[in-house]
GUVEXTOR-547156 format. One record per residue (C-alpha): residue number from 0; chain; x, y, z. Coordinates in Angstrom, 1 decimal. Layout:
<atoms>
+-----+---+--------+--------+--------+
:   k : c :     px :     py :     pz :
+-----+---+--------+--------+--------+
: NUM : A :      X :      Y :      Z :
...
+-----+---+--------+--------+--------+
</atoms>
This chain:
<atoms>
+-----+---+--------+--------+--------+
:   k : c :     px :     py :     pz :
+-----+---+--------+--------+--------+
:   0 : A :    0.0 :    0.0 :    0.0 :
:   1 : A :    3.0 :    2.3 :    0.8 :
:   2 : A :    4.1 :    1.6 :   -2.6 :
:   3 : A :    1.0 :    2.9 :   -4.6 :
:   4 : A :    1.2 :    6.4 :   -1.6 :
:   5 : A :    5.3 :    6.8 :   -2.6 :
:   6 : A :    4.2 :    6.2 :   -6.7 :
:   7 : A :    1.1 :    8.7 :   -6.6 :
:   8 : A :    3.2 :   11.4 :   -4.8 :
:   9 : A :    6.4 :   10.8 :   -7.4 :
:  10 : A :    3.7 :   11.6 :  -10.2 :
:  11 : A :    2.2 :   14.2 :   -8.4 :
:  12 : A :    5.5 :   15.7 :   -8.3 :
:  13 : A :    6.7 :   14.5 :  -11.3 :
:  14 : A :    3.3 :   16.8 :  -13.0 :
:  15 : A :    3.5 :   19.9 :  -10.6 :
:  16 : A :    7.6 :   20.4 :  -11.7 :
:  17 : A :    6.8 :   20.1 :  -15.5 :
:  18 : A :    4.0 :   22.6 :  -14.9 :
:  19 : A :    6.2 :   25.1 :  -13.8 :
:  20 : A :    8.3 :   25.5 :  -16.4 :
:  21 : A :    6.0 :   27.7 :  -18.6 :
:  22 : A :    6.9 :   27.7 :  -22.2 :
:  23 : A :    7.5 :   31.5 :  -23.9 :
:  24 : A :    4.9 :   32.4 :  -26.4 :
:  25 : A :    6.2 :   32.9 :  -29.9 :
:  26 : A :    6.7 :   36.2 :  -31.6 :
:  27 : A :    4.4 :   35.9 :  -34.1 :
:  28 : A :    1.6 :   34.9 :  -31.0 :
:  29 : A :    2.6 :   37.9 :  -29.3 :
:  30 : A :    2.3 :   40.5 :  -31.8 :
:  31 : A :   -1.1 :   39.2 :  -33.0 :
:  32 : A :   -2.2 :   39.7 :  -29.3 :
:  33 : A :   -1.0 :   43.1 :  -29.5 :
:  34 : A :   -2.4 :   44.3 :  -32.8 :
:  35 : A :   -5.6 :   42.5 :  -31.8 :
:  36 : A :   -5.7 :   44.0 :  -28.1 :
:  37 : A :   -4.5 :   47.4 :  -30.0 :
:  38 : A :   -7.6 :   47.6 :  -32.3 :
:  39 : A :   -9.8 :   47.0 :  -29.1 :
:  40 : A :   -8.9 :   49.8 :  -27.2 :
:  41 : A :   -9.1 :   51.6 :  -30.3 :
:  42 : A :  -12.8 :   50.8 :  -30.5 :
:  43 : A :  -13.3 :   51.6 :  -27.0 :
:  44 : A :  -11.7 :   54.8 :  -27.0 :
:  45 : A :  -14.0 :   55.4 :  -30.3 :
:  46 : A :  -16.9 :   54.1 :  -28.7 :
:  47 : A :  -16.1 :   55.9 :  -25.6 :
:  48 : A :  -15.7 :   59.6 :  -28.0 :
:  49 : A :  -19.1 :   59.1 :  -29.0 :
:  50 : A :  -21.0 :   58.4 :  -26.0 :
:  51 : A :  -19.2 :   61.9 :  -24.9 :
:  52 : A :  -20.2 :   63.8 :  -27.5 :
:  53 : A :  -23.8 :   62.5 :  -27.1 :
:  54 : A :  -24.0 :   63.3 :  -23.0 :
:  55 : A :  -22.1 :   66.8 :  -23.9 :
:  56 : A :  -25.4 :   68.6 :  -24.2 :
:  57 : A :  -26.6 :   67.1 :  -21.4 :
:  58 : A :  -23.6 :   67.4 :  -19.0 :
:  59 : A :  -23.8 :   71.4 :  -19.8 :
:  60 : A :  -27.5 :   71.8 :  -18.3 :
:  61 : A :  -26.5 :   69.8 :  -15.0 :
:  62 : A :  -25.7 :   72.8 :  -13.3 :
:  63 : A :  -28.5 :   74.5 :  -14.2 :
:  64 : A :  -30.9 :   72.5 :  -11.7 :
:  65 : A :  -30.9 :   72.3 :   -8.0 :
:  66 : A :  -29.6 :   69.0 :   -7.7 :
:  67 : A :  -27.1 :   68.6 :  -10.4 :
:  68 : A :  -25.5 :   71.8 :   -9.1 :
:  69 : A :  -25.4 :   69.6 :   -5.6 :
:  70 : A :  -23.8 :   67.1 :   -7.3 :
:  71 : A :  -21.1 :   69.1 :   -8.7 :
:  72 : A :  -20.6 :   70.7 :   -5.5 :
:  73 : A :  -20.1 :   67.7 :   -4.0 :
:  74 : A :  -18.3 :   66.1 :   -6.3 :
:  75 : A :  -16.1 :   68.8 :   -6.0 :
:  76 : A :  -15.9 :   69.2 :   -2.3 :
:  77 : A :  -14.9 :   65.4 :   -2.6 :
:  78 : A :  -12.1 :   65.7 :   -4.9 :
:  79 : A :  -10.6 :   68.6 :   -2.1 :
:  80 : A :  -10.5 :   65.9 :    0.7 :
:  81 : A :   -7.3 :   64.1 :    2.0 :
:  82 : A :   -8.6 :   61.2 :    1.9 :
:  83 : A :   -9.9 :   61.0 :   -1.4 :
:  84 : A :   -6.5 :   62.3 :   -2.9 :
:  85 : A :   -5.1 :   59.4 :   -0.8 :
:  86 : A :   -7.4 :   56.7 :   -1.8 :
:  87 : A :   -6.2 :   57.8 :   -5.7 :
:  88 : A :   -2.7 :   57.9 :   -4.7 :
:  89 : A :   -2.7 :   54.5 :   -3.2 :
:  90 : A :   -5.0 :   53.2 :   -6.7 :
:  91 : A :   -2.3 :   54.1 :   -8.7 :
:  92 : A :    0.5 :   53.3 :   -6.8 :
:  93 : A :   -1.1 :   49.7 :   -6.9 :
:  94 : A :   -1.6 :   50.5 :  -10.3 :
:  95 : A :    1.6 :   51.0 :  -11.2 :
:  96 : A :    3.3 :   47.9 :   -9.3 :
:  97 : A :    0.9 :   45.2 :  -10.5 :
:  98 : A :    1.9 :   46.0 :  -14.2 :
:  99 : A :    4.5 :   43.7 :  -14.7 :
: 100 : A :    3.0 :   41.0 :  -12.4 :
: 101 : A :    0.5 :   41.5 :  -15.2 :
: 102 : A :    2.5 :   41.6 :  -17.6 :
: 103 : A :    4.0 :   38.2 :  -17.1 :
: 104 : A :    0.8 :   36.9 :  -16.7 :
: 105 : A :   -0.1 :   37.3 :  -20.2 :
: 106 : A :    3.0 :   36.5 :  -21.4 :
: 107 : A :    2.6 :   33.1 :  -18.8 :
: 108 : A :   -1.2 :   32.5 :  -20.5 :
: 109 : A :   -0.1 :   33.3 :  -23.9 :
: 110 : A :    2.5 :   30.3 :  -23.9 :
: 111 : A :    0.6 :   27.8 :  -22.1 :
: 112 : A :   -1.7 :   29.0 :  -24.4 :
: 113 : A :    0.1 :   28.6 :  -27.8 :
: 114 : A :    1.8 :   25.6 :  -26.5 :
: 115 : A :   -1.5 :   23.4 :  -24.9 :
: 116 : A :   -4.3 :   24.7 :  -26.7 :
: 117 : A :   -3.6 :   26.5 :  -29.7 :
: 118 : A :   -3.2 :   23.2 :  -31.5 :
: 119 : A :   -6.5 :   22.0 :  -30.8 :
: 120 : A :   -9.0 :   25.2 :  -31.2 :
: 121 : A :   -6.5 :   27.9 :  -32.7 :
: 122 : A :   -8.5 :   27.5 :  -35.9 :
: 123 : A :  -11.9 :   27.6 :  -34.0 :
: 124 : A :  -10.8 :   30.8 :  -32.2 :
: 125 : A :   -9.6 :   32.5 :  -35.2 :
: 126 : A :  -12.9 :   31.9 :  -37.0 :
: 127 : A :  -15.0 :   32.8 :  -34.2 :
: 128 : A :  -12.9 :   36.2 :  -33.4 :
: 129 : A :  -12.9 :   36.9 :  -37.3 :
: 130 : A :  -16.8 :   36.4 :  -37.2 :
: 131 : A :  -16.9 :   38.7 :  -33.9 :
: 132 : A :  -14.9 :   40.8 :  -35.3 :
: 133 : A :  -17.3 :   41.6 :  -38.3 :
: 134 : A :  -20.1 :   42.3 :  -35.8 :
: 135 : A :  -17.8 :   45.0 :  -34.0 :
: 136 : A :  -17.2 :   46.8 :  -37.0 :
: 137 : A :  -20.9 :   47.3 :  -37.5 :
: 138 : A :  -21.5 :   48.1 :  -34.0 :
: 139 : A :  -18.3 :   49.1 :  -32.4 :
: 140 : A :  -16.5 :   50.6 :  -35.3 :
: 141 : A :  -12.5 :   51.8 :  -35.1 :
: 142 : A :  -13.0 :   54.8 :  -36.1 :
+-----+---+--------+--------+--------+
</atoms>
């Protein structure tokens, strides 16, 4: 019985050391992430330009009522406060430090990625982002 415990626990070991050595993504894996994460934000920030322009009318008569000027004043009382500047300082402070933990993250995903599953559904997830990517341009355009 002590010989099927000491075999399970070799393979268990045996299976957590392969998994960490996490194979690096290939060029070509990595620069279609970027181009494709690159048009997203693009259509974001587009998408983002024309809800703003929409709301600008609206945004202007805020003031003009009794509570939207007590929003404003609040708002702007709040951004005056210690604590608030605090609360943003820590944000992007944590912001700034969990980059490249994220960064390797992706780069981590993106090779276990290419390496365990791109042979088996790459070709399905090409397709189906193509196909998305035909229903973003009609409602989520670049430009």
């Amino acid at each position: 019985m002590n010989a099927k415990y000491a075999l399970a626990l070799i393979l268990a070991l045996q299976v957590s050391m392969s998994m960490c050595e996490i194979p690096a993504p290939s060029q070509e894996l990595v620069e279609k992430y970027d181009q494709m994460k690159s048009v997203f934000y693009q259509r974001l920030l587009t998408a983002y330009g024309k809800l703003q322009a929409a709301a600008a009318p609206y945004v202007e008569t805020v003031g003009d009522s009794e509570r939207g000027q007590k929003a404003k004043d609040f708002i702007e009382e709040l951004q005056t406060k210690p604590e608030f500047q605090a609360a943003v300082k820590v944000a992007s402070g944590l912001a700034s430090e969990t980059g490249p933990l994220v960064d390797q993250a992706r780069t981590a995903a993106l090779g276990l990625y290419e390496h365990y599953l791109r042979p088996h559904v790459g070709d399905y997830l090409s397709r189906g982002i193509d196909h998305i990517k035909t229903h973003l341009d009609v409602y989520l355009p670049t430009q």
